[in-house]
Residue, then its C-alpha position, 0 to 999 in steps of 0.5 A: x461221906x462225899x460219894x453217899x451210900x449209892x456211889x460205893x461202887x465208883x468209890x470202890x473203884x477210885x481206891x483200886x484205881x490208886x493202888x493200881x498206880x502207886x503199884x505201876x509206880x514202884x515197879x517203874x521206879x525200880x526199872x528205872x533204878x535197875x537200868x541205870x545201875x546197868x548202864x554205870x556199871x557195864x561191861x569190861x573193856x573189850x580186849x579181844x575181837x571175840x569179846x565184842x562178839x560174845x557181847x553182841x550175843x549178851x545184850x540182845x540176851x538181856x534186850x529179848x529178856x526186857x522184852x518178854x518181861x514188859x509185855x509179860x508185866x503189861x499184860x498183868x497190869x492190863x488184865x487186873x484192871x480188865x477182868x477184876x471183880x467187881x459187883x454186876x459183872x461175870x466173867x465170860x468163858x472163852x474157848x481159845x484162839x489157835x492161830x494165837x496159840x501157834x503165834x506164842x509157841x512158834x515164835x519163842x521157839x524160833x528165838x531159842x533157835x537164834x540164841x542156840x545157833x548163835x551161841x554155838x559159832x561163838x563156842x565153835x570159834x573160841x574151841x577151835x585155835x589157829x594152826x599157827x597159834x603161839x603156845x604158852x603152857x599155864x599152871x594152876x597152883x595153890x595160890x599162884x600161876x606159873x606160865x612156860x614159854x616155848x624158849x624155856x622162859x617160866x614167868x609167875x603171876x605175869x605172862x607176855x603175849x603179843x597184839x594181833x596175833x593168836x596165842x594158845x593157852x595149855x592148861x593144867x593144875x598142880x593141885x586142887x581145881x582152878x578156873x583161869x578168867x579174863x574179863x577182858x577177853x570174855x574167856x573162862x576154862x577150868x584147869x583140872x589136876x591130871x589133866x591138859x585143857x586149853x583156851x585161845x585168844x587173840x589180843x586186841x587191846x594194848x596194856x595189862x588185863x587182869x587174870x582171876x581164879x573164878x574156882x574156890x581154890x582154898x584160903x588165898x583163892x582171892x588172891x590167886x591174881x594174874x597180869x596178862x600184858x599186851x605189847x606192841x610189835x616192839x615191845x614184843x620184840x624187845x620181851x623176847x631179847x630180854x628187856x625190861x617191859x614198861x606197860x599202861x594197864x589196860x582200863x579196868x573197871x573198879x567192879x571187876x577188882x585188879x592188882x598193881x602191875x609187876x615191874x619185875x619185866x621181862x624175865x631171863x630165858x633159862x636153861x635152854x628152850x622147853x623142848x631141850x629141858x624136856x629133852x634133859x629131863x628124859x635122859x636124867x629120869x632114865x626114860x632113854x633107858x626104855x624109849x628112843x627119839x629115832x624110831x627104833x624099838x626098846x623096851x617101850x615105843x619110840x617117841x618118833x612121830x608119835x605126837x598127835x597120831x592115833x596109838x593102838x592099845x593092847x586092849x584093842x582100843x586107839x588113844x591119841x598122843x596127846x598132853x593127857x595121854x602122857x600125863x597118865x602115862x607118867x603117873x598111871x603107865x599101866x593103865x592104857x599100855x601100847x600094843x605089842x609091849x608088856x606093861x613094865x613102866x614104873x609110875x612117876x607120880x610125886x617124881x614129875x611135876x607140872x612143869x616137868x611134865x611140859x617140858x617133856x611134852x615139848x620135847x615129844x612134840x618136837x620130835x617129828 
């Protein structure tokens, strides 16, 4: 043997030294390899101001994790080799080392204070539209979405917003639980049956950005696709007269899917604005027979200035006039019922749809 009979311990440590550095090897080859993968796949394009934002938050997430995760990998390496066993050495015991111990504590908790507070503005600002929002009612369906403009207009699996300015979403499902994503925008809400939640947005980014459902919906869940078209001023201008819109999609990468644009344009406005169908609908559903738009009192309340006040139960407790007090109203009435009246409203459910409910709700919020 090269080493003999009194060199088995250097031999011994030769082959742990081996092992060692094809272990420290393959660890740094996958690094290398899960780097790389990160840095061609990426990120969607950013097609909003917040999504720039929410990204800064993302990368320093990942840079603070590959921090962590090196030392945390060195240190295992570094101690292996430091404190293995081998023949005439013992190990030593060691009492502890406060400062070390307050270091390690204080300054991950701060980390987590960062990430927290920062996470917070970012979920304060995407909860919290502008008061001059545009809004567009969206409707989940098995396996489609339908989008309601403010002029009565209703677009399916295709909606039309305009560049640098806000437009709030209200959203509701028709059926089961869906989840509206837009990669491109970093925003993602679940669309609950029964109930009205909302997302904003402010578009940056001119051309098409696609639209998924990221809730499992049922059989065509993958096909539950959707193109949110960013125009210009003019094309803006010209969607809202009527005109066909031509639009360049927005890149999108390969990893994130997409659908061929619709060609079918902009649609026709219908029967008059959303708040006037609403307005129809109330009187051919017999809901003028109970309830007035001028402040006077039937056998319901008036619908005058009730949007967004606070309204006293008969229970003694207070709701808000809101998109879900409504849609409970229409399908359960007798469940949160007015103080001052009795409870004689028959429900509406399987009578309403989705679409119905609003453009009453339009209506309602138009009567000041």
């Amino acid at each position: 043997m090269f080493f003999g009979a009194d060199n088995a311990g250097v031999m011994k440590l030769y082959c742990e030294y081996k092992q060692m550095k094809s272990l420290l090897k393959g660890a740094w080859t996958s690094m290398f390899f899960v780097t790389e993968a990160l840095a061609q796949t990426g990120l969607p394009p950013q097609g909003t101001e917040y999504a720039a934002r929410f990204d800064s938050l993302y990368n320093f997430l990942i840079g603070l994790s590959a921090f962590f995760f090196a030392i945390v990998i060195i240190g295992m390496v570094v101690f292996a080799i430091k404190y293995r066993d081998r023949a005439g050495w013992k190990a030593k015991y060691i009492h502890g080392n406060t400062a070390l111990e307050i270091f390690w504590t204080a300054i991950p908790t701060v980390l987590v204070l960062i990430v927290f507070a920062w996470g917070w503005i970012l979920y304060k600002d995407i909860r919290t539209p502008p008061s001059d929002a545009m809004e567009i009612k969206v409707i989940g369906k098995q396996w489609l979405w339908q989008f309601q403009y403010e002029d009565g207009r209703t677009l399916v699996n295709e909606v039309y917003v305009p560049v640098g300015k806000p437009v709030k979403l209200i959203m509701t499902s028709d059926d089961v639980l869906h989840g509206f994503f837009i990669p491109n925008f970093r925003i993602k809400r679940d669309v609950v049956p029964g109930m009205h939640g909302y997302i904003w947005f402010e578009a940056t980014k001119e051309g098409r950005h696609q639209v998924y459902c990221t809730a499992y919906c049922g059989t065509a869940h993958s096909g539950m696709l959707a193109s949110l078209y960013a125009l210009n001023e003019k094309d803006w201008s010209d969607f809202q007269r009527g005109k066909k819109i031509n639009v360049e999609p927005a890149h999108i990468p390969l990893a994130f899917g997409g659908v061929a644009p619709n060609d079918s344009g902009a649609a026709p406005s219908s029967g008059g604005s959303l708040a006037e169908q609403g307005k129809k609908l109330s009187q051919t559903k017999g809901c003028v027979a109970c309830h007035t738009e001028d402040g006077t009192t039937r056998i319901g309340p008036s619908y005058k200035g009730l949007w967004g006040s606070k309204v006293e139960l008969a229970d003694g407790s207070t709701v808000i006039f809101n998109e879900d007090y409504v849609t409970e109203s229409i399908y359960e009435p007798n469940k949160k019922v007015v103080k001052g009246f009795v409870p004689s409203m028959p429900t509406f459910k399987g009578q309403v749809s989705a679409e119905e409910i609003n453009a009453l709700i339009a209506y309602f919020k138009s009567i000041k």
